[in-house]
MARTIZA-904809 format. One record per residue (C-alpha): residue number from 1; x, y, z. Coordinates in pm, 1 decimal. Each point is the difference from the previous one (the first is absolute). Layout:
! residues N
NUM  X  Y  Z
...
This chain:
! residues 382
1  0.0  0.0  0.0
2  160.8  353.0  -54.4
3  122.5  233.0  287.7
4  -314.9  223.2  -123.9
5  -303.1  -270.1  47.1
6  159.2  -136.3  314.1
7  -13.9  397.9  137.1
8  -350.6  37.2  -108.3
9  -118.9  -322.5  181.7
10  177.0  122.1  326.0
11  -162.5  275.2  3.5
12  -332.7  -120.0  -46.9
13  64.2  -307.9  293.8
14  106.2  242.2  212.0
15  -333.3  141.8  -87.1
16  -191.0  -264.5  98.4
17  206.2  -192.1  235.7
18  36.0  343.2  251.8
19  -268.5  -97.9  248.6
20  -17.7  -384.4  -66.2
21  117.0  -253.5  261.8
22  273.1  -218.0  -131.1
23  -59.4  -305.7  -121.3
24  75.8  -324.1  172.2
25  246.8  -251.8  -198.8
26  170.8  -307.5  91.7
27  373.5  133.4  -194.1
28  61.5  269.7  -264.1
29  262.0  -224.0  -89.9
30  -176.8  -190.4  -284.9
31  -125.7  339.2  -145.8
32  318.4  132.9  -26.3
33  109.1  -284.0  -173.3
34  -288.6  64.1  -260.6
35  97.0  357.9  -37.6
36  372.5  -149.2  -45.4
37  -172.6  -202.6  -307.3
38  -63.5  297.0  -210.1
39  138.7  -31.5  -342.1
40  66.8  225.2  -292.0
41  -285.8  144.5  -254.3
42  -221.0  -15.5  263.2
43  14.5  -350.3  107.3
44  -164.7  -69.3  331.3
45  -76.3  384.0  18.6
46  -348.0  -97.1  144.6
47  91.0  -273.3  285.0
48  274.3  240.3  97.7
49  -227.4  280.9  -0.1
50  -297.0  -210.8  225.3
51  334.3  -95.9  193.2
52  73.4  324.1  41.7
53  -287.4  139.1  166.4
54  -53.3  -310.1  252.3
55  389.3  82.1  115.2
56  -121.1  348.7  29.1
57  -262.0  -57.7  203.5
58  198.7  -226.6  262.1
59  138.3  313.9  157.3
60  362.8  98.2  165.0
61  14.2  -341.6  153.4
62  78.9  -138.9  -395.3
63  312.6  274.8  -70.8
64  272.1  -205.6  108.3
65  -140.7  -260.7  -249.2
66  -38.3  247.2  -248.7
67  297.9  114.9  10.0
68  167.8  -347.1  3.3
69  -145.2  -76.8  -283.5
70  260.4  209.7  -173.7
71  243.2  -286.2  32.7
72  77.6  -115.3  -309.4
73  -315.7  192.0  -197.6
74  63.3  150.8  -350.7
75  -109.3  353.8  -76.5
76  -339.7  -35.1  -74.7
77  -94.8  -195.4  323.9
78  202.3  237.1  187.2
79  -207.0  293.3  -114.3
80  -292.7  -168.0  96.4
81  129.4  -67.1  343.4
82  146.1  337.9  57.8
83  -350.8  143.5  -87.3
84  -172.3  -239.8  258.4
85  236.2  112.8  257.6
86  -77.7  395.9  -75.9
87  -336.0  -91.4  23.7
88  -2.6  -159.3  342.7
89  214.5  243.8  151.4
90  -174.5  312.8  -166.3
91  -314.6  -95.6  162.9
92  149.1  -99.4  343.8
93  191.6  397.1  -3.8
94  -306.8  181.1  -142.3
95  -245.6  -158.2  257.3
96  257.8  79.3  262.5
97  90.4  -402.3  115.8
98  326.3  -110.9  48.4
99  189.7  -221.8  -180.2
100  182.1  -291.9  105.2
101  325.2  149.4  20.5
102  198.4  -310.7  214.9
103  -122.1  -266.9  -280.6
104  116.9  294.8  -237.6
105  307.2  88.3  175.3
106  112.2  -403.6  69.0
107  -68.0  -6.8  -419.0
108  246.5  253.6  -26.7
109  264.7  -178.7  184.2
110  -25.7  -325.0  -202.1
111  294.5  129.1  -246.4
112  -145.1  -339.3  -194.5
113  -293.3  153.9  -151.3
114  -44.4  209.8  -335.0
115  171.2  354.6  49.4
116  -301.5  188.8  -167.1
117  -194.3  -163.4  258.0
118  192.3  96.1  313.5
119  19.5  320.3  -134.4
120  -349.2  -0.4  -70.5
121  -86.5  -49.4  407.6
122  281.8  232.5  97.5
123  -170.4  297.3  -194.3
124  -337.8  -120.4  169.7
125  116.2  -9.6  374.4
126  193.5  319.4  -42.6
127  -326.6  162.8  -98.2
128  -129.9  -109.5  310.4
129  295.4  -2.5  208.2
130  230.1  275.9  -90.0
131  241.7  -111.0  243.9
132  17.9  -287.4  -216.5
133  354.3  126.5  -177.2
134  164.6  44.0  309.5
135  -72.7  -310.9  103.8
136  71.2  -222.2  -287.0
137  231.6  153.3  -220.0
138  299.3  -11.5  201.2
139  -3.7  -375.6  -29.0
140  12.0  -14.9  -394.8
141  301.9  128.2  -113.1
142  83.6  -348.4  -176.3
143  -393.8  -75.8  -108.7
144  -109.5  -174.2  -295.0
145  -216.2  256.4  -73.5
146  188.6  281.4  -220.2
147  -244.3  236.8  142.1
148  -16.1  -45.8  342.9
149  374.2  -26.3  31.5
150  30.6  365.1  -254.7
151  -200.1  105.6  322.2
152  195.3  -163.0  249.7
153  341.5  154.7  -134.8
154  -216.0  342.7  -98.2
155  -30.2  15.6  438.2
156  370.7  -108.2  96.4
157  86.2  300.3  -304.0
158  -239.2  214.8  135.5
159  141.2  -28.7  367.1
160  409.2  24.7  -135.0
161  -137.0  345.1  -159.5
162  -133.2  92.2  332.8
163  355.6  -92.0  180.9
164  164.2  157.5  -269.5
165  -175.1  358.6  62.1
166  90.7  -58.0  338.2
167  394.7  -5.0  -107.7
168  -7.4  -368.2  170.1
169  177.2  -141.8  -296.8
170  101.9  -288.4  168.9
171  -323.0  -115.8  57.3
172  -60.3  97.1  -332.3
173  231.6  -215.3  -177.6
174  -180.8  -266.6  233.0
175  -324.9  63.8  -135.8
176  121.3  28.3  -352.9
177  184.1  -313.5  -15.3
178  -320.9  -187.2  197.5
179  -191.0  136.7  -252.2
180  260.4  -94.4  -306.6
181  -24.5  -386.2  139.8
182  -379.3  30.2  -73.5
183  -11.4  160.7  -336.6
184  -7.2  -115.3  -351.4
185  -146.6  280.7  -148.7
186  221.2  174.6  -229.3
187  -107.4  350.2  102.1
188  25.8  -104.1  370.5
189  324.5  -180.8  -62.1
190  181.7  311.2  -112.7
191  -164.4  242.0  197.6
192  152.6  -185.6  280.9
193  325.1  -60.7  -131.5
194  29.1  411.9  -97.6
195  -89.1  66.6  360.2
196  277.2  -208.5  128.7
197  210.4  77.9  -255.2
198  -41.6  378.5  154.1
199  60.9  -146.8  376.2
200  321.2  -183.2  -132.9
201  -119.0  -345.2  -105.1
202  76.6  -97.0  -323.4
203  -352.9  -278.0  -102.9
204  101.5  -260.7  -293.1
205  -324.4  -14.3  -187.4
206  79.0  -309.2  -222.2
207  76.7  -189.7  293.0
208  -285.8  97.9  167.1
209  -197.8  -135.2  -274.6
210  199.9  -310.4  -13.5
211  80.1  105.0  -402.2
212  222.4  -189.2  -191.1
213  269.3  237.1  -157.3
214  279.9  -244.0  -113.2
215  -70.8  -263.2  -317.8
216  182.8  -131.5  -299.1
217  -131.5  101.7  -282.0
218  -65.4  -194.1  -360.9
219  -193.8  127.3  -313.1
220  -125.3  59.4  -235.5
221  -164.8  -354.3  -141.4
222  -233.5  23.8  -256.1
223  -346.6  50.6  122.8
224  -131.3  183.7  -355.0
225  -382.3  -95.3  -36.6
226  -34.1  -45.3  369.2
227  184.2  -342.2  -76.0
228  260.0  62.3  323.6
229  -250.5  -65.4  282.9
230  -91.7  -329.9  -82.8
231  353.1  -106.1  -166.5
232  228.1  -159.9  220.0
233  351.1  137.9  -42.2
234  312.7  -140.1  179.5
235  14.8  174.5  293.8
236  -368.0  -151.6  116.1
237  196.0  -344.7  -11.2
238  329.3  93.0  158.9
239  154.9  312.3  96.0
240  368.9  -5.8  -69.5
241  163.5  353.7  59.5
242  298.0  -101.0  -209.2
243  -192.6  -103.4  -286.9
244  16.0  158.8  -329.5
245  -399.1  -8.4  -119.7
246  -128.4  43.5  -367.2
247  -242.0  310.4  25.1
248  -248.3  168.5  -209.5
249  93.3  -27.1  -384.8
250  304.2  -187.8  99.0
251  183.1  260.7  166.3
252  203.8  -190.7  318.0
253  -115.3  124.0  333.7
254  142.5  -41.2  347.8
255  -56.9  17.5  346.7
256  102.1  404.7  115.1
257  -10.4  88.4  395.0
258  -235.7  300.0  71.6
259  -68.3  190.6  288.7
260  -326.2  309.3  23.3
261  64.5  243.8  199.7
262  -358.8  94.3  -14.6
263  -143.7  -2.2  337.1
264  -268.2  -179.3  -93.7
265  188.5  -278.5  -162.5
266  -120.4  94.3  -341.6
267  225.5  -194.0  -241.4
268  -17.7  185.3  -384.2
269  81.0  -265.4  -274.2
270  -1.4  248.4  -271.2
271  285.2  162.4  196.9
272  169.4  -334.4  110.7
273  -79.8  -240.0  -324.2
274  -0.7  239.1  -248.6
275  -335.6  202.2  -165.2
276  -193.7  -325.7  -162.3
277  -320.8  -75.4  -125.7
278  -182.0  -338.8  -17.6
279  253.2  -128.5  242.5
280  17.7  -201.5  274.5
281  246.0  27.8  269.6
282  131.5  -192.8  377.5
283  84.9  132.4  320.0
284  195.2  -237.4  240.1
285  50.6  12.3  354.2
286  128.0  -219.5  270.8
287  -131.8  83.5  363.3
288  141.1  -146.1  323.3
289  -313.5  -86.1  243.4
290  104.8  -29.7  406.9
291  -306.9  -200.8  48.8
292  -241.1  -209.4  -264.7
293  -331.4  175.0  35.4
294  -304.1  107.1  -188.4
295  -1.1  327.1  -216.7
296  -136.1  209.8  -239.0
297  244.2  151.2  -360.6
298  -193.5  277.1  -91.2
299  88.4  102.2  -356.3
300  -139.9  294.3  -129.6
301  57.9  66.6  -431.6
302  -211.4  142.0  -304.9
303  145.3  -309.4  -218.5
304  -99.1  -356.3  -8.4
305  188.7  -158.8  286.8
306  105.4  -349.7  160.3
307  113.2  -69.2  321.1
308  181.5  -313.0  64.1
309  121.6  -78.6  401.1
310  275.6  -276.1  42.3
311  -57.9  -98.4  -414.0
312  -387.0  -37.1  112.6
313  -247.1  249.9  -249.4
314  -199.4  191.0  279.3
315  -139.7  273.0  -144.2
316  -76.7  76.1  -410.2
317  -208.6  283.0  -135.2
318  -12.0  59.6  -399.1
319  -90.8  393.4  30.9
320  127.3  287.9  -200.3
321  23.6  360.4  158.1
322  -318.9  -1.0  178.8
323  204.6  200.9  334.3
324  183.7  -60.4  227.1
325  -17.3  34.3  396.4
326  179.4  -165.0  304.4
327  -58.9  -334.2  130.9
328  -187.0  -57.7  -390.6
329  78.9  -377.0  78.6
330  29.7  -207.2  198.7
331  101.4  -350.2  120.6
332  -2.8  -152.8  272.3
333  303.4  -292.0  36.5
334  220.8  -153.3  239.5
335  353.0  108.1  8.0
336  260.1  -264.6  109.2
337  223.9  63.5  276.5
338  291.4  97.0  -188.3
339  48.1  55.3  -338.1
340  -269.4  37.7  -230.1
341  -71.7  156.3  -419.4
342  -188.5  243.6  -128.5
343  -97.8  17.7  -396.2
344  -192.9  233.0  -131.2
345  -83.7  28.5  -414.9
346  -125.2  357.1  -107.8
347  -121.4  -35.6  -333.5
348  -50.6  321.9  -190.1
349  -242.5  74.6  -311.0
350  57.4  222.8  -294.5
351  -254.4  262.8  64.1
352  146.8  315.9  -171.1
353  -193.6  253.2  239.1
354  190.9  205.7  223.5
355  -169.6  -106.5  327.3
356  86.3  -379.9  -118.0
357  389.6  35.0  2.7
358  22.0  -82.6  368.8
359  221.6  -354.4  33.3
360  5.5  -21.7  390.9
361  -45.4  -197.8  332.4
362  83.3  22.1  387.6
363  -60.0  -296.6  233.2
364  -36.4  11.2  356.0
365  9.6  -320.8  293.9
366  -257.5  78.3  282.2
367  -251.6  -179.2  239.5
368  -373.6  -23.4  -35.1
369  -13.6  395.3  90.1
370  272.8  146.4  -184.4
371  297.2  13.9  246.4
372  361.0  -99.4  -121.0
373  112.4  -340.2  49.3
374  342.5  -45.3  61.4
375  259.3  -105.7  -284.3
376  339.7  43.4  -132.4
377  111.0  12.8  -335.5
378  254.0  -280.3  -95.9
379  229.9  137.6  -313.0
380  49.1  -239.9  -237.5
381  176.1  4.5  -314.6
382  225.9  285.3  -108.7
């Protein structure tokens, strides 16, 4: 159902539903799961709809059903839930009842449910509890949820600002650098890191991000047509940094060392390979784990891209210059403890327009919430 319909029926429940007792029902569970059914083109529109308004009618008691219904839901279903919870809570405010806010707060804390829906009940008890912020926020400076924890470091900012106009700049650089191990905002990030930077702290963005900035290089191989992605050149079945390589039109390729120096670990192939079109090339790295654990390779490109971790494919996406943003990627793996590869293949098209000339990556190693795992570079080769 679109956003607009789902409004318009709100409105006119909370129309009719205003004076009415709520409705007894054994579990809103199974209508959830109906509203969860809803398809595309309509399908199941009606059920979800007749679903909708018996969930409605259950009252606050049903929210922290609602709301965990967002667990695993696509789009569509989660508009439909979101709406149900605006209802129920819109009529509990306007009629001046209160809502449940320890079954919403204890929702909060379980870090295990769906971040729009946590976020959802914070910006429902703060309505009703304003001291809600104060409360909660200090406590999610490493939550899943990229708003809450934007919020959470916005606070710990807000109070080094405060210290700061107070010429405590020791407790400043306290509060900046508890805020910095929260963040993973970009405009946070180096807001913090230019306040430090002014108090005499020097903030290594890259590393903060967990970017990788060191690689050996390989390209180009022929990807004209779009052929590259799918093609299977010799580096996908063994990476030999001696190794002289037959590239695109014949012209012998080999293995070059390259560091960025780009903050954000943006490696440019055009500047590094060589301006090419219809090209594919590799980027090669060798990481040095102190532990084996789970994490995510966030790769973020406007060309067609494959990830391969310890000669395993990951991650592949056959897209042409459609943007590019941080974290675009991602992959979750298990590193070894020790040493472990990295491959990517960054295929280029031969799109003549200006804004399509762009022949770039930058990878990053984090946890399920963005923060830097910790890794060393092994140099091999020259």
């Amino acid at each position: 159902m679109p956003k607009g319909q789902i409004g318009r029926l709100t409105g006119a429940l909370l129309l009719a539903l205003a004076a009415a007792p709520y409705i007894v029902a054994a579990d809103a569970g199974p209508l959830v799961a109906r509203i969860k059914e809803v398809g595309s083109e309509g399908a199941g529109n009606v059920e979800a709809a007749k679903a909708w308004r018996d969930l409605v009618a259950l009252g606050p008691d049903a929210l922290p059903a609602i709301l965990t219904g967002f667990d695993g839901a696509d789009d569509r279903s989660a508009n439909w839930l979101r709406a149900a919870v605006d209802a129920v809570a819109e009529r509990e405010v306007s009629a001046g009842r209160r809502l449940p806010a320890e079954k919403l707060e204890a929702f909060i804390h379980e870090t295990k449910h769906a971040p729009a829906a946590r976020r959802l009940a914070y910006e429902w008890l703060t309505r009703t509890d304003r001291t809600t912020p104060d409360r909660l926020l200090p406590g999610m400076l490493n939550d899943p949820s990229v708003e809450l924890r934007r919020d959470a470091v916005a606070v710990v900012l807000k109070e080094a600002h405060e210290k700061l106009d107070k010429m405590d700049k020791d407790g400043a650089k306290a509060a900046f650098k508890k805020a910095l191990s929260g963040a993973r905002d970009p405009d946070q990030v180096e807001a913090i890191a230019k306040a430090l930077k002014g108090l005499g702290e020097s903030v290594d963005v890259a590393a903060h991000f967990g970017f990788v900035r060191t690689w050996q290089l390989i390209g180009p191989f022929d990807s004209t047509g779009g052929k590259g992605h799918a093609a299977i050149f010799e580096p996908e079945k063994h990476v030999d940094l001696a190794a002289v390589l037959s590239g695109k039109g014949g012209k012998e390729v080999r293995w070059t060392a390259y560091t960025t120096e780009d903050a954000y670990g943006n490696v440019d192939l055009n500047k590094a390979i060589g301006k090419h079109m219809g090209a594919a090339g590799y980027a090669y790295a060798v990481v040095d784990s102190p532990a084996e654990r789970v994490i995510e390779v966030r790769a973020s490109t406007k060309n067609a891209v494959k990830v391969f971790v310890n000669g395993k494919l990951v991650f592949a996406k056959e897209e042409y210059h459609h943007g590019k943003y941080l974290d675009q990627h991602v992959a979750r793996v298990t590193l070894n403890r020790g040493r472990n590869t990295l491959l990517l293949k960054v295929c280029q098209n031969e799109q003549k327009d200006s804004w399509a000339q762009e022949w770039e990556f930058q990878v990053r190693l984090c946890d399920a919430v963005g923060g830097a795992v910790p890794f060393t570079i092994v140099k091999e080769g020259k």
